[in-house]
N, C-alpha and C positions, 0 to 999 in steps of 0.2 A: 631352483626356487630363488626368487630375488631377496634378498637381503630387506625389507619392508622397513625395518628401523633406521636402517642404515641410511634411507631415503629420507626418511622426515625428518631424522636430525639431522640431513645436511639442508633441508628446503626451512628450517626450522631459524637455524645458523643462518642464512641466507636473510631470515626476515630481521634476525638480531642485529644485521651488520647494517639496517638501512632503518632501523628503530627510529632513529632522531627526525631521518626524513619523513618517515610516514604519520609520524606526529604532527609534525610542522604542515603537513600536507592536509590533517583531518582539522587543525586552530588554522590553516591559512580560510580554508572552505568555514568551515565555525563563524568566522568574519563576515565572510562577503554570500548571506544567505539569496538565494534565489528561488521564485515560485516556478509548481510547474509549467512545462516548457516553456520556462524561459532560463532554462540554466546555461545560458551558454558560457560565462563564465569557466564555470565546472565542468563544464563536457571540457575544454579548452584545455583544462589543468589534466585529464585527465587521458586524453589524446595527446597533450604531451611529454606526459610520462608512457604510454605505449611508443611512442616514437624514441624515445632515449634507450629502452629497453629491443627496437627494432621490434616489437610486435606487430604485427598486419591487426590492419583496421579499419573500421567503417567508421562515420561521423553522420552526423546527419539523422540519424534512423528515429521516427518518430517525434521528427524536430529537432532533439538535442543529445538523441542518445550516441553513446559509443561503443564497439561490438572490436575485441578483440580475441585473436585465434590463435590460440596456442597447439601445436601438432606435436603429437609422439612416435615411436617408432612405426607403429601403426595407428589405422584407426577401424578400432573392433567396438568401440562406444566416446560416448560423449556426453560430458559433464558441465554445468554452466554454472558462476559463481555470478550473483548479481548483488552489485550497488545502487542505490537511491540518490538521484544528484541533487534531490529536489528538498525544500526545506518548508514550514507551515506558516500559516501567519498567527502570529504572536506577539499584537502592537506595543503590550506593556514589558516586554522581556527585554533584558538590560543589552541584550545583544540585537535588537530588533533593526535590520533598517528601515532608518526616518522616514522617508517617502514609501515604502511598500511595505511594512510594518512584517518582512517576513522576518521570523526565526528558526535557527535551528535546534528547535525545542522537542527534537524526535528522535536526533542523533542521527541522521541520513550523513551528515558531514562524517563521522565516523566508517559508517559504510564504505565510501568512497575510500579514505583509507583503507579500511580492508580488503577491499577490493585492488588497490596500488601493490599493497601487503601481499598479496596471494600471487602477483605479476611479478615483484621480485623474487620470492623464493621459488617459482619456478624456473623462471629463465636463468636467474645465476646459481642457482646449484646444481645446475645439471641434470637434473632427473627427470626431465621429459623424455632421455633418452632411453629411458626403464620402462614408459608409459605404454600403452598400448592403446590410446583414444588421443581423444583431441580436448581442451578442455578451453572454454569461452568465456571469455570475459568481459558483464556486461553491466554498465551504468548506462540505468533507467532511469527517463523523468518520469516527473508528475505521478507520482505517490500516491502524495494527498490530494483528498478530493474536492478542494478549494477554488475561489476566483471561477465558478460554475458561468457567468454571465462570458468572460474572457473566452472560455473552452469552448464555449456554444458558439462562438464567432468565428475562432477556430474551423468549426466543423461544417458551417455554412459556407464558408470560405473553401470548403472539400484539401484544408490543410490535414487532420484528423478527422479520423470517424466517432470511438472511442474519446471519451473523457479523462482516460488514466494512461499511462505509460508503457507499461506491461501490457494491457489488452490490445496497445495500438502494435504495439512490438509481436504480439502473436498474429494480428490482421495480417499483417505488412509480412510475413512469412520470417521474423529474424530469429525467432526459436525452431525453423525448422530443421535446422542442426545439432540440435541440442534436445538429448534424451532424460536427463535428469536436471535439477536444477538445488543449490544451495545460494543459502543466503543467512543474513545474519542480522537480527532488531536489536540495539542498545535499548537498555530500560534501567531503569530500578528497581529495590524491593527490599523491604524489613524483614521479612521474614532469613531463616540461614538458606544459604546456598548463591552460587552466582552466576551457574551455567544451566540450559538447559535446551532440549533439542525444539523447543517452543510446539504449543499443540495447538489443536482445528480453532477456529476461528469464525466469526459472522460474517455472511454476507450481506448488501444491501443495496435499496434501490434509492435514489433520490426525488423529493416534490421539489416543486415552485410550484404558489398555489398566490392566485391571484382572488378577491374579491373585491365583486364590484356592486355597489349601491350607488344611492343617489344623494348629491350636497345638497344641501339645507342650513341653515343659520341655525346652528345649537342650540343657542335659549332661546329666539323668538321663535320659533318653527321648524322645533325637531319631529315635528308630524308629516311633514312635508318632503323629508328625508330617508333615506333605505340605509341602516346604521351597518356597514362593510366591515366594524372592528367588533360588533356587536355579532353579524353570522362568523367571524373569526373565535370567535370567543366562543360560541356556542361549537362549532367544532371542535376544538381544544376539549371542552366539558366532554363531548360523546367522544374522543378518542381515551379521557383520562376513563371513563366509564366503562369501555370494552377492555382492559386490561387485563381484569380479570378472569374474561373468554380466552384469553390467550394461553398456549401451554407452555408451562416453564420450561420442559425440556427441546422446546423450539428457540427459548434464549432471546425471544421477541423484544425491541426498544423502537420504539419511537421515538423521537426527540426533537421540537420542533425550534423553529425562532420566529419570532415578526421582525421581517425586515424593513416593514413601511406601515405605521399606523395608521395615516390620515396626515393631512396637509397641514391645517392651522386647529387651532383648540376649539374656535367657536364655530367651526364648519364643520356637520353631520361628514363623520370619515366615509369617502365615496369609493376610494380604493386602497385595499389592504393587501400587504403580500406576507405572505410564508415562505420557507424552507426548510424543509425536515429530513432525516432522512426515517428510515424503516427498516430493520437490520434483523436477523433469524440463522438459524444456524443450517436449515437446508432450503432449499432454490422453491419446493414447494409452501413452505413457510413461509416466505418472503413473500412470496405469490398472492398465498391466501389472505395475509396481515395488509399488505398493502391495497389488498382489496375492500378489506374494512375502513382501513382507514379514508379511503375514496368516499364509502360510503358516509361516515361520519362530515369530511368536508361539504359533502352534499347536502348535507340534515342543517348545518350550520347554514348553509344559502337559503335552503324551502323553509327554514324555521321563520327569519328576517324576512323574506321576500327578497335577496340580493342573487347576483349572478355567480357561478362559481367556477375557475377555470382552472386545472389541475395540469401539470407538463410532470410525467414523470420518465424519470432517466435512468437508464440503466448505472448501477455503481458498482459495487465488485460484490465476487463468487465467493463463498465459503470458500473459509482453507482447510483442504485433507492435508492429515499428516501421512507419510510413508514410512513406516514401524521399520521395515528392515532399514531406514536411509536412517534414521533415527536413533536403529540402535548402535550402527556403524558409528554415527558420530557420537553420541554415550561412549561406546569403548575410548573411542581418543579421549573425549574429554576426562575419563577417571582418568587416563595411564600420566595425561597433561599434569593436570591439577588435583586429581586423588577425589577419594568418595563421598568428602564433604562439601566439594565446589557444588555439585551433583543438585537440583530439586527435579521437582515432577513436574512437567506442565499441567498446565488447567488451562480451561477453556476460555476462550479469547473472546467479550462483548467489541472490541472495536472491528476493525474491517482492513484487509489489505489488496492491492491487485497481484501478491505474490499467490493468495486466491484463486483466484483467476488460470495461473498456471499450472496448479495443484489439481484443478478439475482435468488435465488433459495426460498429463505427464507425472512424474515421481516428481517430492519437491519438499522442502523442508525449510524453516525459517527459524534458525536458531534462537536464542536469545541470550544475552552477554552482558550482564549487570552491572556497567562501568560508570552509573550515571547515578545522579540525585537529583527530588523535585519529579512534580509530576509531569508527564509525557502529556505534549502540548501548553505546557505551565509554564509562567512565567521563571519561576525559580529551578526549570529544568536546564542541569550542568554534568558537563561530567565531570565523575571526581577522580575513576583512575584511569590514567592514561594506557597501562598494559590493559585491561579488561577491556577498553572500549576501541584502542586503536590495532594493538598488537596480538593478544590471545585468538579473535574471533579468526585473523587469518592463520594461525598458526592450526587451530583446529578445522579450518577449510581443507587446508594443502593436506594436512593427515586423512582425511576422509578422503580427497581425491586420490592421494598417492594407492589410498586400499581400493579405492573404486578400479582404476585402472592397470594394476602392475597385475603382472605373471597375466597374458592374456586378456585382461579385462574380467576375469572371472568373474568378482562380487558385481560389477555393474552389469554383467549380463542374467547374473542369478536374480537380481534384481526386478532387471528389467524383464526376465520370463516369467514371473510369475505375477508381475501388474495388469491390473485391469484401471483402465484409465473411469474414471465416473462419464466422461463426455469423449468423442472425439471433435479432433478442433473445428471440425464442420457446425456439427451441435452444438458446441458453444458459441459458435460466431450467432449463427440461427439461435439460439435462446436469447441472449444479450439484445439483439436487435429486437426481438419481441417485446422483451420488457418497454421500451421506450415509446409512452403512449399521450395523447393529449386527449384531454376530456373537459366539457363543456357543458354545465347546465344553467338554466338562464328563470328564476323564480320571479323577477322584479313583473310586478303588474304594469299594466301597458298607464300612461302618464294621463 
């Protein structure tokens, strides 16, 4: 039997002797945020620490990602640690850049580190020669699900399919190597505690919802006029109205924006747009809710007499937790940090495309509470540098080292007794379903 401690405090030591770098590495990225796919920056930084380290590697994959492959003595399973290169926008954040108003107000910049973090303590302490799998190392773009107009031109351009990172990374066949998968969210929280193995999560679909009426001169002849901000509004009402039809334990949110009211103040608004998204906690919720809310956009048009034009886009999958992956990393994390670092997850209202992964494969999205201010907030920072850059790797490499040593056992235990919710066929095929245009047209003929 291999020595199991003897491994992770050497892989552990390994990440202690390169602490100052991999700091410097998550404030260099901190600085210089970048939107999805467009990190080439960070892929860059990120490719050239695989290269220092002689890791094999890919570049490129899904525009900006990088796919590095670590081998063990054998390969009887395979583990994937994924980073987020990508950062949000957040124009009023003291760290925002001036021209594309991105921040990294989510902590992806830390990912990345832990992700460099997890590449050192393997390759210099030696103990992939104990391993018995392969384990991959991957920084993902496009996270977040922002700059939607950008992504769509993208996808015309038949550059991407997919609108996020991860799901283009699963199209494109780069997890098809990769049996299980970890990762890690920097967050915050009041409450005690400051680890946790992070639980399920909403998925969700995306609008752009366009209404169109007819201009008119405001005060002299708003009769004359089909009011576009007026069927917006009246949607709005019938979406705030069905709410109540909705089931809590579906975890249902709408949340919408105007992102164009009308032209000038004294011209009947002739074209108005939205963006919402619609988020639930299973693929048929999503389904069903979104279909209401179609409806209600429509009642807003036939109410006014305006036209109403719906694009909705596939956005990401509920996230399943994997309870054995779960508990594997629980045990690290007491033996690391002891029983108070320790809370429970609860359930997650925002949306991840590590989701997306979860539907197909085993997969887990820690969470590591090295930060203050709210996630996407202006006043989000991190305050400790061990929690947010150093710990989350040091509890990675410990779960891989159990996943893979003596045979592979726990990762195979693992992996025979999962049932995946979709396989990657069925999710490709759902995904692409979601994504529909709808058109109804109320305005009376002139």
């Amino acid at each position: 039997m291999t020595d199991i401690q003897i491994l992770k405090d050497q892989a552990c030591a390994a990440i202690d002797k390169h602490r100052a770098d991999i700091i410097a590495l998550g404030e260099d990225i901190r600085v210089h945020p970048e939107l999805g796919f467009k990190e080439f920056r960070t892929a860059g930084l990120v490719a050239e620490h695989f290269r220092s380290l002689k890791i094999p590697h890919q570049t490129g994959l899904a525009v900006t990602g990088v796919k590095g492959i670590l081998s063990g003595r054998s390969n009887l399973a395979s583990v994937a640690y994924v980073g987020e290169l990508d950062s949000v926008l957040v124009r009023d954040h003291p760290d925002a850049d001036p021209l594309t108003g991105a921040a990294h107000a989510c902590g992806h910049n830390a990912q990345i580190a832990n992700l460099i973090g997890v590449a050192y303590g393997l390759v210099e302490s030696g103990v992939l020669d104990s391993l018995d799998g392969s384990v991959i190392l991957l920084a993902a773009p496009a996270e977040e699900y922002v700059e939607l107009e950008y992504r769509l031109e993208l996808r015309e351009q038949g550059i991407i399919e997919f609108l996020s990172g991860k799901q283009e990374l699963l199209r494109m066949g780069a997890f098809s190597d990769v049996q299980m998968v970890l990762a890690t969210h920097q967050g915050s929280r009041k409450e005690p505690g400051i680890i946790s193995d992070g639980g399920p999560s909403n998925g969700c679909v995306a609008k752009q919802v366009r209404f169109i009426g007819r201009a008119a001169h405001a005060g002299g002849a708003p009769h004359d006029g089909i009011n576009a901000l007026q069927a917006a509004h009246v949607a709005l009402a019938a979406i705030n109205a069905i709410r109540d039809t909705l089931k809590d334990s579906d975890h249902i949110r709408v949340h919408p924006i105007i992102t164009k009211g009308g032209d000038l103040v004294n011209v009947v608004p002739a074209d108005v747009r939205l963006e919402m998204y619609v988020r639930g906690a299973a693929t048929d919720a999503i389904r069903i809710a979104s279909q209401a809310v179609d409806r209600c956009l429509q009642a807003g048009a036939l109410a006014i007499g305006a036209e109403v034009q719906i694009t909705t886009l596939s956005g990401y999958m509920p996230k399943i937790t994997t309870q054995p992956l779960s508990q594997l990393y629980k045990t690290n994390a007491l033996a690391l940090l002891g029983e108070a670092a320790w809370f429970a997850s609860e359930f997650g209202g925002g949306s991840t495309d590590i989701g997306d992964v979860s539907q197909v494969m085993p997969a887990i999205e820690a969470v590591s509470v090295g930060c203050t201010g709210a996630g996407h907030g202006a006043d989000f920072r991190i305050l400790d540098n061990d929690l947010a850059y150093i710990v989350p790797a040091k509890l990675a490499i410990m779960t891989i080292i159990d996943l893979l040593v003596d045979q592979a056992t726990q990762a195979k235990s693992i992996l025979s007794s999962y049932q995946p919710a979709m396989t990657l066929t069925q999710y490709l095929d759902f995904m692409r379903s979601l994504n529909q245009n709808t058109r109804c047209d109320y305005r009376p003929e002139e």
